[in-house]
DOBATOR-556402 format. One record per residue: residue in one letter; x negated, y negated, z of N, C-alpha, C, O in turn. Coordinates in steps of 0.1 Angstrom, whole numbers, plus 5000, padded with zeros to 4 digits. Layout:
# residues N
aXYZXYZXYZXYZ...
END
This chain:
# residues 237
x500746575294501246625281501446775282500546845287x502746835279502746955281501947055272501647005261x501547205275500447245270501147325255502047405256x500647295244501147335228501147505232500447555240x502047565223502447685223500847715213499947635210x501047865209500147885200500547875185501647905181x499447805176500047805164501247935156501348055157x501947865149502347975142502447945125502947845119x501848055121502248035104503648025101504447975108x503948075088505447995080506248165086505648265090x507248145084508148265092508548365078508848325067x508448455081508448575068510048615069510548665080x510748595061512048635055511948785056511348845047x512548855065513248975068514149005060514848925055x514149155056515449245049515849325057515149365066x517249355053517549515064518049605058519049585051x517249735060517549855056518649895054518949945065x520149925041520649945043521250115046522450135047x520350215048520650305054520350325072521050405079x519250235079519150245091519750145096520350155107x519550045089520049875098518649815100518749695097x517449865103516049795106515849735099515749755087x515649595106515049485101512949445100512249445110x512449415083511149385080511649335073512749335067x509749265072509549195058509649265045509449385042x510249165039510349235023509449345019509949445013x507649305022506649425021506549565030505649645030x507649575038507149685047509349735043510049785051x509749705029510549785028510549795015509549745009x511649865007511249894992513049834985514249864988x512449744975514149714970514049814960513149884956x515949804956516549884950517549804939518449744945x517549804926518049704917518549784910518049894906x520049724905520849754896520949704879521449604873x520449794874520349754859521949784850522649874851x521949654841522849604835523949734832525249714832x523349864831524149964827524450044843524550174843x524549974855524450004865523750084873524150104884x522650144869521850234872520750174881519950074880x521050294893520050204906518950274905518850394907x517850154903516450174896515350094911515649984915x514250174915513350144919512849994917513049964905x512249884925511949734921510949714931511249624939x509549814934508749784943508049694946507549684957x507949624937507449424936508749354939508549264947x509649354936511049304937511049154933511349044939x510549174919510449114910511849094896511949024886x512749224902513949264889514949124894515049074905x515849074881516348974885517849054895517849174899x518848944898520049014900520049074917519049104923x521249084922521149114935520449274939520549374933x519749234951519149424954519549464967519649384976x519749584969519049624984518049704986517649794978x517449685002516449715004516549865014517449865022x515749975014515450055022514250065028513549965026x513750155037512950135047512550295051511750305060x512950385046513250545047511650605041510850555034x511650745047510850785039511350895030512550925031x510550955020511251035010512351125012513451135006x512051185022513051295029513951235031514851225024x513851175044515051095042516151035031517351015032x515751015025516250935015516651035003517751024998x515751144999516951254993517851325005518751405001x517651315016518751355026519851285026520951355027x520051125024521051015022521951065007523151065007x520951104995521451114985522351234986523551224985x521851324989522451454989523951444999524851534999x523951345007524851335018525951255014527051275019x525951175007525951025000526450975009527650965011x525650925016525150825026524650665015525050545015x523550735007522950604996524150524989524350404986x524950624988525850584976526850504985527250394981x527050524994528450395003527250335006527350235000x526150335011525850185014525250105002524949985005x525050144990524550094981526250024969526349974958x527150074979528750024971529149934983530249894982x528349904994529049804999527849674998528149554999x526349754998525249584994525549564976524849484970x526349614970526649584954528049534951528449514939x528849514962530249474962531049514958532049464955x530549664958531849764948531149774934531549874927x530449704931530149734916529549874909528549934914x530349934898530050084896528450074895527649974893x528150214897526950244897526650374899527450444906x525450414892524850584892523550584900522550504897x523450664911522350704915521350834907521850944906x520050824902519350904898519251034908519050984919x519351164908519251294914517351274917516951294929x516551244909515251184912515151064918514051054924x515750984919515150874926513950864935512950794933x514350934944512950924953511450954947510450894951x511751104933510351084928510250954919509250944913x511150854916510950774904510250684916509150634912x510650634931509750534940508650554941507650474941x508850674943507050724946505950734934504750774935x506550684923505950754911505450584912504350534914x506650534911506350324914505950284921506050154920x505250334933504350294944502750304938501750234937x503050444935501950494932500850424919499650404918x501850394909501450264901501250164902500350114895x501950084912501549944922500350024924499550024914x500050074930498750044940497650074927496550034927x498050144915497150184909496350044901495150034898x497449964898497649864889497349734898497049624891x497249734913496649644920494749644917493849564915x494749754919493549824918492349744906491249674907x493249784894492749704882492349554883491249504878x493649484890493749374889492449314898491749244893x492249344911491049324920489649374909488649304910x489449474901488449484894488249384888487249314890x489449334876489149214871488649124879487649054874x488949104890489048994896487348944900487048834905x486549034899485249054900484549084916483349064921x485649134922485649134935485549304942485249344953x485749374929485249544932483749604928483149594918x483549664943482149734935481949894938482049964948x481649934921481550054919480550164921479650114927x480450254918479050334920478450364933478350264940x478050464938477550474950476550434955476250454967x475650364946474350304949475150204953475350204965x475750104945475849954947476549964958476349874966x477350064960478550044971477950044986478349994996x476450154984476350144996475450075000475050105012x474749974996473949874995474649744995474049645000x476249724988476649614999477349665013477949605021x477149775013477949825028476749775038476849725049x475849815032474649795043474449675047474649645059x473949595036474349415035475649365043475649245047x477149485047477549385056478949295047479649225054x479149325033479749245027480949335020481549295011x481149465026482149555023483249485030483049415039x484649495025485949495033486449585035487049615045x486449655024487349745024486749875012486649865000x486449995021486550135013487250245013487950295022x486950314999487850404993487350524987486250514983x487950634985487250764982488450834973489650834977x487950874962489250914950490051054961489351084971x491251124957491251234969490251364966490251464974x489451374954488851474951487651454955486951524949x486951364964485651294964485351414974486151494980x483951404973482951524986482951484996483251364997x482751535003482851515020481651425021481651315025x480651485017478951455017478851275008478051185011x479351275002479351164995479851015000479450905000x481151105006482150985013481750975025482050865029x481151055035480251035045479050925045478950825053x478350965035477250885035477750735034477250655042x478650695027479250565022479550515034479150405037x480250585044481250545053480050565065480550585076x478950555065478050565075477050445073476450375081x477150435053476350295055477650175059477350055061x478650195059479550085060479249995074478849885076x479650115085479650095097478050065103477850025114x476750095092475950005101476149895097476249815106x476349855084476249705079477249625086476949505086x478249655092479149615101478949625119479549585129x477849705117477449725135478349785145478349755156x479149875140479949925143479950075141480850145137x478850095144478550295147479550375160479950325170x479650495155480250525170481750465165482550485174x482250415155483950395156484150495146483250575142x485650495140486150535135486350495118486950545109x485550375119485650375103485250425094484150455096x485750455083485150595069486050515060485750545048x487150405062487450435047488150505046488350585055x488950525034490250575033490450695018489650665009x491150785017491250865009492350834997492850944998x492850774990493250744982494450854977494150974977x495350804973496250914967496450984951497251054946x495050914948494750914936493351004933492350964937x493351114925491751174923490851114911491151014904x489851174910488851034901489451034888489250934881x490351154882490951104870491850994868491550914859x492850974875493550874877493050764879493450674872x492250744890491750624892490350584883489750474885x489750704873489150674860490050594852489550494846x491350634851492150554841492550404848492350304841x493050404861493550314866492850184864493350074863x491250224864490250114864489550124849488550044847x489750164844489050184825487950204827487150134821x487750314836485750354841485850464842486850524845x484550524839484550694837484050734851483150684857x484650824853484150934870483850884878482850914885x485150754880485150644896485550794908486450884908x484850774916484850814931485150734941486250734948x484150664942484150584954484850444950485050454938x485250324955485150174952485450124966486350184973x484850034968484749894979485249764972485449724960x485449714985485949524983485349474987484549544992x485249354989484349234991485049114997484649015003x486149144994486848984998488149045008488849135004x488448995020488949025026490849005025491649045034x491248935011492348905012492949014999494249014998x491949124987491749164983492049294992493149354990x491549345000491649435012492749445019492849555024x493449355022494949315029495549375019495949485020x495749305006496549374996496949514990497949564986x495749544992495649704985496149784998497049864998x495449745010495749845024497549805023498249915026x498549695019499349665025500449755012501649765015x499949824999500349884993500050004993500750094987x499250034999499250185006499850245016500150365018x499950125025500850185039502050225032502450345033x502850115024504150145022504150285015505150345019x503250345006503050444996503150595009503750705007x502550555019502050625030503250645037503950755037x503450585041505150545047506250645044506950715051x506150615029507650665018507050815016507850875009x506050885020506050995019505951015033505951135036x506050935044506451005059505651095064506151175071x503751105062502951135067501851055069501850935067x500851135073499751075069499051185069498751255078x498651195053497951345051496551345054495951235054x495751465059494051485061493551385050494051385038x492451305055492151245054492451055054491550965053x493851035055493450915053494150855069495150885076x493150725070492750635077494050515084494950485076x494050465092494650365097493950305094492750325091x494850135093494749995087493349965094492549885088x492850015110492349935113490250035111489149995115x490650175105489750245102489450185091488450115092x490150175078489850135063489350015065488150025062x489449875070489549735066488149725073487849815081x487449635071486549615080486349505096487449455099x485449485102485949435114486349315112487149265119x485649235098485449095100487049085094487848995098x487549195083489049125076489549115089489749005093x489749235098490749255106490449145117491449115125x489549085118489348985128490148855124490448755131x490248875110490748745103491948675105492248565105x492648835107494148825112494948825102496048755104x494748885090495148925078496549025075496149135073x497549005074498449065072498249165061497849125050x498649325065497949395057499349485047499349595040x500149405051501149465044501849405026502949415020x500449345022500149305011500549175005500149085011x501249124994501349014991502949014990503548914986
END
């Protein structure tokens, strides 16, 4: 009997950028939708009805496209000609809409009863081993977010790496509001598919601003060993 290939999961439907041509998954680009009065509006869930296209750029780029109109012919040939206005903001209206996804994912995992808050509890399941994934508001202390990210990695057995956890693009005001809790700093996860999500909406967040500013972490610093062992696509849902 000839010997079976390796499994494969279900095949992820690719988009392509229409200002570079590169081809990804729908989560590792950002659609772009036309509302009824033709105005091309941000759709980072890509959830808006009606046809879209998708980009893949980071901000600069992409007010470099606008300013060039580069956006504007390729967004008159994925719209079939159909009139349409580009916002002079666009790029801050994406980034403003990333930045709310992730904020609004955030909530939704609290509900979910799968976030834990406070630096006691957080670092007491870090220690236990049942952290997936940690986070530090961008205003947090060095000294605070240290400590957290030192219990993570024993409870994980993994001293001596690079994991700390991630800096968030969000300071504790925001993410006081984002979660309806007063002077959030720190939060962890617990569930490993909860972790994939949030990491896979920050990359893109990370991405579309085309750095990666002091402090924050690769997919495989933030997540813990056991998600990343899981084989968890981290480029969210």
């Amino acid at each position: 009997m000839p010997a079976l290939g390796p499994a494969r999961g279900p095949a992820v439907p690719e988009r392509k950028c229409i200002l570079t041509g590169r081809h990804d998954g729908r989560d590792g680009l950002i659609r772009l939708a036309l509302s009824p009065d033709g105005d091309v509006l941000p759709d980072v869930l890509a959830r808006a009805p009606g046809r879209g296209a998708w980009i893949g750029v980071t901000r600069d780029e992409l007010d470099q496209a606008i300013a060039k109109g580069k956006l504007k012919g390729a967004l008159a040939r994925a719209f079939k000609g159909s009139p349409l206005s580009i916002p002079t903001n666009l790029g801050a209206r994406i980034e403003s809409a990333l930045r709310r996804a992730l904020a609004d994912r955030l909530g939704v995992e609290l509900r979910s009863g799968i976030m834990v808050l406070g630096t006691e509890k957080i670092a007491n399941a870090a220690r236990s081993g049942t952290v997936k994934f940690l986070a530090h508001a961008s205003d947090a202390g060095d000294d605070g977010s240290g400590k957290l990210a030192q219990a993570w990695r024993v409870g994980e057995m993994a001293e001596g790496t690079g994991m700390k956890g991630v800096i968030l693009p969000l300071d504790r005001a925001a993410l006081s509001v984002a979660l309806g809790r007063d002077n959030v700093v720190h939060l962890a996860l617990t569930d490993a598919a909860a972790a994939a999500r949030v990491t896979g909406l920050l990359g893109r967040l990370k991405h579309f601003l085309g750095c990666e500013p002091a402090g924050y972490a690769s997919a495989a610093d933030t997540i813990s060993v056991a998600a990343a062992n899981d084989g968890i696509d981290t480029k969210g849902e």
